[in-house]
BAVEX-521551 format. One record per atom (N, C-alpha, C, O): residue number from 1; x, y, z; residue in one letter. Coordinates in pm, 1 decimal. Last residue first. Example, Ala and Ser with C-alpha at 12.3 -4.5 7.8 and 13.67 -1.06 7.14 Angstrom:
<atoms>
seq:2, u:1285.0, v:-225.0, w:708.0, type:S
seq:2, u:1367.0, v:-106.0, w:714.0, type:S
seq:2, u:1290.0, v:3.0, w:787.0, type:S
seq:2, u:1340.9, v:113.8, w:803.9, type:S
seq:1, u:1319.0, v:-569.0, w:780.0, type:A
seq:1, u:1230.0, v:-450.0, w:780.0, type:A
seq:1, u:1320.0, v:-330.0, w:780.0, type:A
seq:1, u:1423.6, v:-331.9, w:846.5, type:A
</atoms>
This chain:
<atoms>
seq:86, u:1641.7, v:1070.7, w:-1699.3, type:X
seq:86, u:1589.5, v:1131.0, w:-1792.7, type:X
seq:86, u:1607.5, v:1180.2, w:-1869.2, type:X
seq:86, u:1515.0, v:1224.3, w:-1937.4, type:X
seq:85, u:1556.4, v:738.5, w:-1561.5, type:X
seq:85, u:1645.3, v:849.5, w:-1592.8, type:X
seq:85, u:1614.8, v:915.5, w:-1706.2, type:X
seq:85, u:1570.0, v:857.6, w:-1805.1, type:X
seq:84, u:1250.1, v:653.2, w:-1378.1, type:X
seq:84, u:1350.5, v:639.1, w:-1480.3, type:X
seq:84, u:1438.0, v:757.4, w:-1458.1, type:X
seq:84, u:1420.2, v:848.2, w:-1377.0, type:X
seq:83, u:1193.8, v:443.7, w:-1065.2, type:X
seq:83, u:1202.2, v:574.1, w:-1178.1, type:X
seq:83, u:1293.8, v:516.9, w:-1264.1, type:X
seq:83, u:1368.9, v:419.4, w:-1262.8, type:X
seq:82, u:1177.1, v:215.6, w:-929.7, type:X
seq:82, u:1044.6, v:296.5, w:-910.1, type:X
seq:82, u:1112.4, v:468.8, w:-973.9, type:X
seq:82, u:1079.5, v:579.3, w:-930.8, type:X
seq:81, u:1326.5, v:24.3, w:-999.6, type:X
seq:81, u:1249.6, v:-13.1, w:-1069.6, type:X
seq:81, u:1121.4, v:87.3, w:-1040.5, type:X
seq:81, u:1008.6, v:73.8, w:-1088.0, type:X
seq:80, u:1551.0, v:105.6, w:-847.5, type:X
seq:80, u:1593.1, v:139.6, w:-941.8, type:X
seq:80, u:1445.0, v:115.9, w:-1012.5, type:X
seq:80, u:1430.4, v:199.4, w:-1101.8, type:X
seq:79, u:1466.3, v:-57.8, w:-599.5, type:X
seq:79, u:1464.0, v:90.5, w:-620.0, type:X
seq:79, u:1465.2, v:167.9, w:-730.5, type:X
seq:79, u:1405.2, v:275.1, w:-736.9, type:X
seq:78, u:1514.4, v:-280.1, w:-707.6, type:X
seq:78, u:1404.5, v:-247.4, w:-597.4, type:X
seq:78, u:1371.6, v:-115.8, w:-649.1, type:X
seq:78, u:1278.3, v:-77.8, w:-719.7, type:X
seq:77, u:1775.4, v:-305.4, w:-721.1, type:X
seq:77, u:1729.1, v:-346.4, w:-810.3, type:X
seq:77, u:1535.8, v:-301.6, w:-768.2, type:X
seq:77, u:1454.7, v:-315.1, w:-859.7, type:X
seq:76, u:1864.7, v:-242.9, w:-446.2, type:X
seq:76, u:1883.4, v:-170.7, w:-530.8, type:X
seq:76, u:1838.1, v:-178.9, w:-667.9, type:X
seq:76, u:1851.9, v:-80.1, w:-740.1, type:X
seq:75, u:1666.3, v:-348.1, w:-194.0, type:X
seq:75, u:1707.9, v:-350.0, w:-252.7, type:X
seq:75, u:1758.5, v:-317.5, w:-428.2, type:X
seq:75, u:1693.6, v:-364.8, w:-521.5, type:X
seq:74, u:1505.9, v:-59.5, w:37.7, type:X
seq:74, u:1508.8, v:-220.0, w:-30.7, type:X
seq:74, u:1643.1, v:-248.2, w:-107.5, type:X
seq:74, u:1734.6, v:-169.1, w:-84.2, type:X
seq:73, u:1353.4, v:147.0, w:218.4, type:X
seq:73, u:1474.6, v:126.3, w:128.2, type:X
seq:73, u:1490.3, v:-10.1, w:116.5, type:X
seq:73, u:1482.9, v:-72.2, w:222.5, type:X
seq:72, u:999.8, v:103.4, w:112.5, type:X
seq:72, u:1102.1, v:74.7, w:197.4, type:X
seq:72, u:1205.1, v:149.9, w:132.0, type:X
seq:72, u:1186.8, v:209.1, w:25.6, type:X
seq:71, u:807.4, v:184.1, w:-45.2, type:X
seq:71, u:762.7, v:184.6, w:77.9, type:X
seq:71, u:854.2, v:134.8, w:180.4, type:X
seq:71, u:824.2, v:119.8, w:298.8, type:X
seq:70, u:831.4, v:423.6, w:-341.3, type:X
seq:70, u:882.9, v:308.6, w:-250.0, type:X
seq:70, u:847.1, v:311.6, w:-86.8, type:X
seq:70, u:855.3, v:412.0, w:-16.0, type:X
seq:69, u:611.9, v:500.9, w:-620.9, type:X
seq:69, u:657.5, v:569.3, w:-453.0, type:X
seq:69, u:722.5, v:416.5, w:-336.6, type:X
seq:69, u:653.1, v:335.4, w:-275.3, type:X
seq:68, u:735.9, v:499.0, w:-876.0, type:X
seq:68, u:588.7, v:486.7, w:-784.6, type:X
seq:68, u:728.5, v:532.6, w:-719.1, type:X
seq:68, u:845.2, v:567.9, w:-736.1, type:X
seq:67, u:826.1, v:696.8, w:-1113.6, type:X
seq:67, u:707.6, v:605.0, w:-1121.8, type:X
seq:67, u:669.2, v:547.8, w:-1057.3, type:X
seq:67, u:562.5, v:497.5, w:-1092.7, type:X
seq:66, u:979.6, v:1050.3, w:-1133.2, type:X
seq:66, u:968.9, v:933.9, w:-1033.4, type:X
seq:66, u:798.6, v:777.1, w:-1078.0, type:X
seq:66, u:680.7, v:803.5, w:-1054.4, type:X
seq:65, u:1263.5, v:1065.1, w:-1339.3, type:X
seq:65, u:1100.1, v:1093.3, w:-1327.4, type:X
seq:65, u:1057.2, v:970.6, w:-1213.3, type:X
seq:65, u:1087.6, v:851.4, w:-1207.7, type:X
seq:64, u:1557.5, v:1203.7, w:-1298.3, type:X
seq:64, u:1490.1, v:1106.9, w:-1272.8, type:X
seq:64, u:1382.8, v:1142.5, w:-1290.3, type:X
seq:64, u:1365.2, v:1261.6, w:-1264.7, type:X
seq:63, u:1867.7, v:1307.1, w:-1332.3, type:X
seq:63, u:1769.4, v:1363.5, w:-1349.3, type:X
seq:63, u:1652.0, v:1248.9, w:-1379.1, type:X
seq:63, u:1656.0, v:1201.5, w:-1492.6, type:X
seq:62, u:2214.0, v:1390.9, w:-1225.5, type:X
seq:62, u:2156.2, v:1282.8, w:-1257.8, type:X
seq:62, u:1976.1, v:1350.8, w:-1254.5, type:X
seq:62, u:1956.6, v:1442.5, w:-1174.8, type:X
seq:61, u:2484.5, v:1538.7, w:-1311.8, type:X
seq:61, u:2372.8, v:1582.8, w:-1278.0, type:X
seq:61, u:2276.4, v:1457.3, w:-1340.3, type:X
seq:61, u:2263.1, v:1429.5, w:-1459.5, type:X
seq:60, u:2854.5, v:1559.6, w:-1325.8, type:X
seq:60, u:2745.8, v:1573.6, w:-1376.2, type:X
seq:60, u:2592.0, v:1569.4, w:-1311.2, type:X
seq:60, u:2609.0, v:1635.9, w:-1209.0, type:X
seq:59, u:3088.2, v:1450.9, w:-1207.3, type:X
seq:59, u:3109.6, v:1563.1, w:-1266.5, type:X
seq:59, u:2968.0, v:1626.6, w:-1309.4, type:X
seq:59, u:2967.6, v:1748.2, w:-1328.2, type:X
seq:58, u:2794.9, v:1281.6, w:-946.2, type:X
seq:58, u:2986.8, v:1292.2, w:-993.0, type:X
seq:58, u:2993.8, v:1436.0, w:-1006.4, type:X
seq:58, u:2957.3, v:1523.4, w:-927.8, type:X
seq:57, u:2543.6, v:1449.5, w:-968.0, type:X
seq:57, u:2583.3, v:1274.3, w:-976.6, type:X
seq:57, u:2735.7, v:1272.4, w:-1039.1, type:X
seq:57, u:2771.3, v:1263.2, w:-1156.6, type:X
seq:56, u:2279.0, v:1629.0, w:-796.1, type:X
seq:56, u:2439.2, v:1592.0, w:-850.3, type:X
seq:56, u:2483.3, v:1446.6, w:-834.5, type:X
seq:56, u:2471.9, v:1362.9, w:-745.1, type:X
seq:55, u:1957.7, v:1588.9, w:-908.7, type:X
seq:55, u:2063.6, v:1606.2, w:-820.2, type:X
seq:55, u:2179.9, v:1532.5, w:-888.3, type:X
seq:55, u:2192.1, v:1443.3, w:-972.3, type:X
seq:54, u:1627.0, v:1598.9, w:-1011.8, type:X
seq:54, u:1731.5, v:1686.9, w:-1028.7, type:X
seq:54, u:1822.5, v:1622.4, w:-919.8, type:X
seq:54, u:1756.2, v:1595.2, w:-819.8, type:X
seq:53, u:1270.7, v:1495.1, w:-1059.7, type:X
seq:53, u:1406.9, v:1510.3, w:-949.0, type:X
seq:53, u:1556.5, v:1520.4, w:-1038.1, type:X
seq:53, u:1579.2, v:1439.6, w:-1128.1, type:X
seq:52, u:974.6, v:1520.5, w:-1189.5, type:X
seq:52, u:1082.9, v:1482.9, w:-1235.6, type:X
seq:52, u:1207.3, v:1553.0, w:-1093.8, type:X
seq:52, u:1197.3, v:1669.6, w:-1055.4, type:X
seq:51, u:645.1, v:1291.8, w:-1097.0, type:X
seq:51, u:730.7, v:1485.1, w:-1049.8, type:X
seq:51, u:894.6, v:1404.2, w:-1125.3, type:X
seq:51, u:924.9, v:1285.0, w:-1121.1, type:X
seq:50, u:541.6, v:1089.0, w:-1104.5, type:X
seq:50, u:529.5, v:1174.1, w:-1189.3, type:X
seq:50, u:673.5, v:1298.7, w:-1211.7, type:X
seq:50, u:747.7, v:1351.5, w:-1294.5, type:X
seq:49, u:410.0, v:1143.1, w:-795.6, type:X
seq:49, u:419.4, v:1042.7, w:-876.4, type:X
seq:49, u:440.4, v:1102.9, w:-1019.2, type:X
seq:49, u:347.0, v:1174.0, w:-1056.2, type:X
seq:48, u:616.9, v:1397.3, w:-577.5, type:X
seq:48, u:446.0, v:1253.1, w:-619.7, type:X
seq:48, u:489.4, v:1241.5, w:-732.2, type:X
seq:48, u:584.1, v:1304.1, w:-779.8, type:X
seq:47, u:715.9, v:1477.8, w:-252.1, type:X
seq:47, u:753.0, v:1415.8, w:-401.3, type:X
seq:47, u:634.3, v:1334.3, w:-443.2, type:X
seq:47, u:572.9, v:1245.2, w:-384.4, type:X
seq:46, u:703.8, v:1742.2, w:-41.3, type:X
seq:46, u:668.6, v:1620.4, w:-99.7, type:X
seq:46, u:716.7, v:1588.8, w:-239.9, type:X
seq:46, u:750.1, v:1672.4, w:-323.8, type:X
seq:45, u:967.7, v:1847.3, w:212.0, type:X
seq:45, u:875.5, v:1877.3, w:54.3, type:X
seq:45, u:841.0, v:1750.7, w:12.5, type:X
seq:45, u:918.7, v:1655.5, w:20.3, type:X
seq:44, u:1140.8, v:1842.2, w:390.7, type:X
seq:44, u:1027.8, v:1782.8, w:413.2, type:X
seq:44, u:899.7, v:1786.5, w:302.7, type:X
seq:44, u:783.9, v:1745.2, w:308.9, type:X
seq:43, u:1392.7, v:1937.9, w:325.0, type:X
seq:43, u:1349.2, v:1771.7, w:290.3, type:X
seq:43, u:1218.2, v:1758.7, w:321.6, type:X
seq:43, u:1166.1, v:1655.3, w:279.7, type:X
seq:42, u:1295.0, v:2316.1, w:134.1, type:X
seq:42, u:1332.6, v:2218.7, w:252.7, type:X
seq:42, u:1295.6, v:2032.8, w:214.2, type:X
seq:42, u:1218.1, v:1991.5, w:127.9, type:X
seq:41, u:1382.3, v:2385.0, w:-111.6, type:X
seq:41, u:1429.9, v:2444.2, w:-9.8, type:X
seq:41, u:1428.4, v:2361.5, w:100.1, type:X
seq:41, u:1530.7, v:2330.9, w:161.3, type:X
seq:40, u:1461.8, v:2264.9, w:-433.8, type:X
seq:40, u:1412.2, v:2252.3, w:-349.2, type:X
seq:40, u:1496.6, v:2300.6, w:-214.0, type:X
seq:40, u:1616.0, v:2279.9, w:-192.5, type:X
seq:39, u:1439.8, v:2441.8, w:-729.9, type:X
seq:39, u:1541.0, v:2399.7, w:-594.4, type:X
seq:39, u:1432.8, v:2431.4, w:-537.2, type:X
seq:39, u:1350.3, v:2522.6, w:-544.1, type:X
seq:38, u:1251.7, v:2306.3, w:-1005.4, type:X
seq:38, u:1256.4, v:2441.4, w:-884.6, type:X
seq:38, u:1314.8, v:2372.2, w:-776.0, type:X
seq:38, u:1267.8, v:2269.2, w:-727.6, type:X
seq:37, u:1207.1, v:2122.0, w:-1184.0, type:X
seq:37, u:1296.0, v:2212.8, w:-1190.7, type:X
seq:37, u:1315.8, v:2364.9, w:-1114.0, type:X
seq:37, u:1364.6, v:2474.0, w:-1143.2, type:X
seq:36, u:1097.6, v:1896.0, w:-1069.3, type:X
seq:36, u:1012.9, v:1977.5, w:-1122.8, type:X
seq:36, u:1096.2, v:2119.7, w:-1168.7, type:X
seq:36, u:1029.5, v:2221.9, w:-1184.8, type:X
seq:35, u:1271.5, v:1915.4, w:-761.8, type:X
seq:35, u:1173.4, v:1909.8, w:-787.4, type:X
seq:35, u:1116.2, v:1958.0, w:-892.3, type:X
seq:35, u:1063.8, v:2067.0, w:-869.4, type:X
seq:34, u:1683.5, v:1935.8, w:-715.9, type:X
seq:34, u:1570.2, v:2006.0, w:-773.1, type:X
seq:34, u:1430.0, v:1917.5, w:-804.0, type:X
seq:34, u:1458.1, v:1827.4, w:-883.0, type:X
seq:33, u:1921.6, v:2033.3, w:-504.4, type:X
seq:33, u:1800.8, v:1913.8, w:-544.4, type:X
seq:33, u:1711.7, v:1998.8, w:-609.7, type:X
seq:33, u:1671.4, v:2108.7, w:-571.4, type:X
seq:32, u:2102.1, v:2213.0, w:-346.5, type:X
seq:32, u:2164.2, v:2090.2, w:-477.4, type:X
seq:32, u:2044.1, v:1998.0, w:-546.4, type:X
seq:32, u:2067.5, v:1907.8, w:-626.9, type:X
seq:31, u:2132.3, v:2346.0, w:-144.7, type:X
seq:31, u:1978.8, v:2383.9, w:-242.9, type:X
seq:31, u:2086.2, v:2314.9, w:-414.5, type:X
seq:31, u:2116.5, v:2357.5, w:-525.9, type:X
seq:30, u:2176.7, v:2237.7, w:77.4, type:X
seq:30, u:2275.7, v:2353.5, w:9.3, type:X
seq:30, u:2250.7, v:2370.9, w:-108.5, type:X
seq:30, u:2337.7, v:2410.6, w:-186.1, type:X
seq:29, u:1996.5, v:2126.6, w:173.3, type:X
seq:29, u:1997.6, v:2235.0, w:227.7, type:X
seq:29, u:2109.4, v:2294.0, w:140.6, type:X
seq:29, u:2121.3, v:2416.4, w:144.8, type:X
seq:28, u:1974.2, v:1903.7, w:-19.9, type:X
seq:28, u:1871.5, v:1994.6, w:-29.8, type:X
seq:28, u:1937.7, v:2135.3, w:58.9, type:X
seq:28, u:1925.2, v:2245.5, w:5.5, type:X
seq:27, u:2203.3, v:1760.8, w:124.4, type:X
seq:27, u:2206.5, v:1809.5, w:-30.6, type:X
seq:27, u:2087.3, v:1894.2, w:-56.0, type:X
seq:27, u:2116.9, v:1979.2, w:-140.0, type:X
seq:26, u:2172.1, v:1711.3, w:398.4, type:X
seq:26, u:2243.8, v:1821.8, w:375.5, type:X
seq:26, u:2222.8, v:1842.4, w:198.7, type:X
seq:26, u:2231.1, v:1958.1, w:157.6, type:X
seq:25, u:1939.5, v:1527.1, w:323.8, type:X
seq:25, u:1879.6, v:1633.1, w:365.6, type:X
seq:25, u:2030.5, v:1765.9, w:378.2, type:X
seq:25, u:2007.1, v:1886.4, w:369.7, type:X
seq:24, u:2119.8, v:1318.4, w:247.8, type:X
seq:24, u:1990.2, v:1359.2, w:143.0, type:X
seq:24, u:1984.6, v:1533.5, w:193.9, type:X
seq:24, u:2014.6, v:1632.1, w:126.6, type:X
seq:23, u:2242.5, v:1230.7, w:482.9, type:X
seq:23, u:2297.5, v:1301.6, w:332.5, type:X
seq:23, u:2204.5, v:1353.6, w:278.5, type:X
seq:23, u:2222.3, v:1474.0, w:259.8, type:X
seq:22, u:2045.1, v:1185.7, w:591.3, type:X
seq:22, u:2099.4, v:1324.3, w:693.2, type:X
seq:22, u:2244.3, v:1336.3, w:542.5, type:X
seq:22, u:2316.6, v:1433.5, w:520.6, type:X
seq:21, u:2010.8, v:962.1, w:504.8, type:X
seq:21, u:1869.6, v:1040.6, w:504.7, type:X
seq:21, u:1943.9, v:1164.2, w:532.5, type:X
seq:21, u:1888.8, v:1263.2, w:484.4, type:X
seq:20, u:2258.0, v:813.0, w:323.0, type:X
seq:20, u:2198.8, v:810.2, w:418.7, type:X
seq:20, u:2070.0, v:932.5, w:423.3, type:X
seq:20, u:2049.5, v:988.4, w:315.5, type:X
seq:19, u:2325.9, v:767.1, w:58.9, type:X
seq:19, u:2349.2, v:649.3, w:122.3, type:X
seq:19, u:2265.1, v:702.3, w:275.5, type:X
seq:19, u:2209.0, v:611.2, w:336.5, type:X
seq:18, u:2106.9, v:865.3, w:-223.3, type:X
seq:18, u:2196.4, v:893.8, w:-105.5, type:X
seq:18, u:2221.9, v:797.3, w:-25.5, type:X
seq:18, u:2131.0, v:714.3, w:-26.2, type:X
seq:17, u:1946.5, v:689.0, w:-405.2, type:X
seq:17, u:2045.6, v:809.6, w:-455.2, type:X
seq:17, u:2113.9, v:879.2, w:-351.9, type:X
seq:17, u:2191.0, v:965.5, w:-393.8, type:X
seq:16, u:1780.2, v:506.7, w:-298.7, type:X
seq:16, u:1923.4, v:459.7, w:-272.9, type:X
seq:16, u:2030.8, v:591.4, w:-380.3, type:X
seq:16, u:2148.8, v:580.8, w:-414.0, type:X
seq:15, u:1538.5, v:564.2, w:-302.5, type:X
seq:15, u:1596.6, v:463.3, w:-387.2, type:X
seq:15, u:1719.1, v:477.9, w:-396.7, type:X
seq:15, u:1774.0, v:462.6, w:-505.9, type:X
seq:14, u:1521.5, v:612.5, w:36.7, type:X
seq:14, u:1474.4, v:447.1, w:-13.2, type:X
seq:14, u:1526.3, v:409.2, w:-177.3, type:X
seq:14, u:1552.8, v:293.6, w:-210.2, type:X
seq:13, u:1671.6, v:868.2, w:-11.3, type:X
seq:13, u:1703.9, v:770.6, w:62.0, type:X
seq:13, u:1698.8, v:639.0, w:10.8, type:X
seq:13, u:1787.5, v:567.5, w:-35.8, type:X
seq:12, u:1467.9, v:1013.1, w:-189.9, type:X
seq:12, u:1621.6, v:981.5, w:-203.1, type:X
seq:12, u:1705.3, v:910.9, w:-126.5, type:X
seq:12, u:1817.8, v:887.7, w:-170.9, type:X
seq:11, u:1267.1, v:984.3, w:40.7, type:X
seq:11, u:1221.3, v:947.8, w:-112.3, type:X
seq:11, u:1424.5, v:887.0, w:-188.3, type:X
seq:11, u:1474.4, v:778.1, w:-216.8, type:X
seq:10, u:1322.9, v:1183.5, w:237.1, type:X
seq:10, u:1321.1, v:1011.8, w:286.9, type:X
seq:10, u:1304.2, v:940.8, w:97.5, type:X
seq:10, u:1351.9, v:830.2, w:71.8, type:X
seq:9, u:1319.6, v:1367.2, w:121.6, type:X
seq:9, u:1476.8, v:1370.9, w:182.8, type:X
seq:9, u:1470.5, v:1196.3, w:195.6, type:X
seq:9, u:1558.2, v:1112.0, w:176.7, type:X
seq:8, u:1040.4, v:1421.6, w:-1.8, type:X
seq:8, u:1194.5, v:1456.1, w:-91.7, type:X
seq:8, u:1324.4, v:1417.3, w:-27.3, type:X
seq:8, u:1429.5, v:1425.3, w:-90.9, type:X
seq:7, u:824.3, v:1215.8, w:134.9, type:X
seq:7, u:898.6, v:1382.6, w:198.5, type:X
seq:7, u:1061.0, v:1357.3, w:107.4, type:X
seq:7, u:1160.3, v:1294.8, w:144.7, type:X
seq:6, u:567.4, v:1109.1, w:-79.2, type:X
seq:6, u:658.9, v:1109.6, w:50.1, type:X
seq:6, u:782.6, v:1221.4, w:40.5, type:X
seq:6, u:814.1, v:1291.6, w:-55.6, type:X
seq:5, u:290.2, v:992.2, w:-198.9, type:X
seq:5, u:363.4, v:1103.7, w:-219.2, type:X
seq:5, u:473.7, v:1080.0, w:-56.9, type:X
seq:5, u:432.8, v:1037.0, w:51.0, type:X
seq:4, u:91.8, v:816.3, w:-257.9, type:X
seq:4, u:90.0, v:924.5, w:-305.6, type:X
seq:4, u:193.1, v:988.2, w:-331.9, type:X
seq:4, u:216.9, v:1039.6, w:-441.2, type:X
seq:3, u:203.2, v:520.3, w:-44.7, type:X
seq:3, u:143.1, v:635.6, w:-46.0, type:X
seq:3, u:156.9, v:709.4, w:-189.4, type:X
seq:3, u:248.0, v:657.9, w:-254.3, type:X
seq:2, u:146.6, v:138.3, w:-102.5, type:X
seq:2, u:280.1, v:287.0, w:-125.4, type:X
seq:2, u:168.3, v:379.7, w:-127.7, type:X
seq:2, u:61.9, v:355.3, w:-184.7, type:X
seq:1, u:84.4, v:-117.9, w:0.0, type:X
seq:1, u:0.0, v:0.0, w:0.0, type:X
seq:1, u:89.3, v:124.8, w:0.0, type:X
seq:1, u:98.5, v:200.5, w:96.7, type:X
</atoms>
């Protein structure tokens, strides 16, 4: 039963684009994440189904559409199967 929508810091967590939640949430605060192509200000912003995500990946900039909403952090094959790259 995956929700709607979950908080932009825990979302990058479960599919494993940050190794931890308190990474996630320093990369929003130094306004490195983008929602829909508007920096995101705070982790507690929702993410829904659909919405395209922005963040730094190496030299470059990884850019995802999200297709469901994960109800764990799971396994990486798991995760990878709830967006695409864009």
């Amino acid at each position: 039963m995956a929700g709607d929508a979950l908080r932009i810091d825990k979302l990058l967590w479960h599919l494993r684009l940050s190794k931890s939640r308190s990474l996630a949430q320093a990369l929003i605060a130094e306004g490195h994440v983008r929602l829909n192509g508007i920096r995101v200000e705070k982790p507690s912003v929702e993410a829904k189904l659909g919405d395209r995500i922005t963040l730094p990946r190496g030299e470059g900039a990884l850019a995802i559409r999200l297709l469901s909403i994960p109800q764990r952090r799971g396994p990486a094959t798991e995760a990878q199967a709830c967006y695409d790259e864009i």
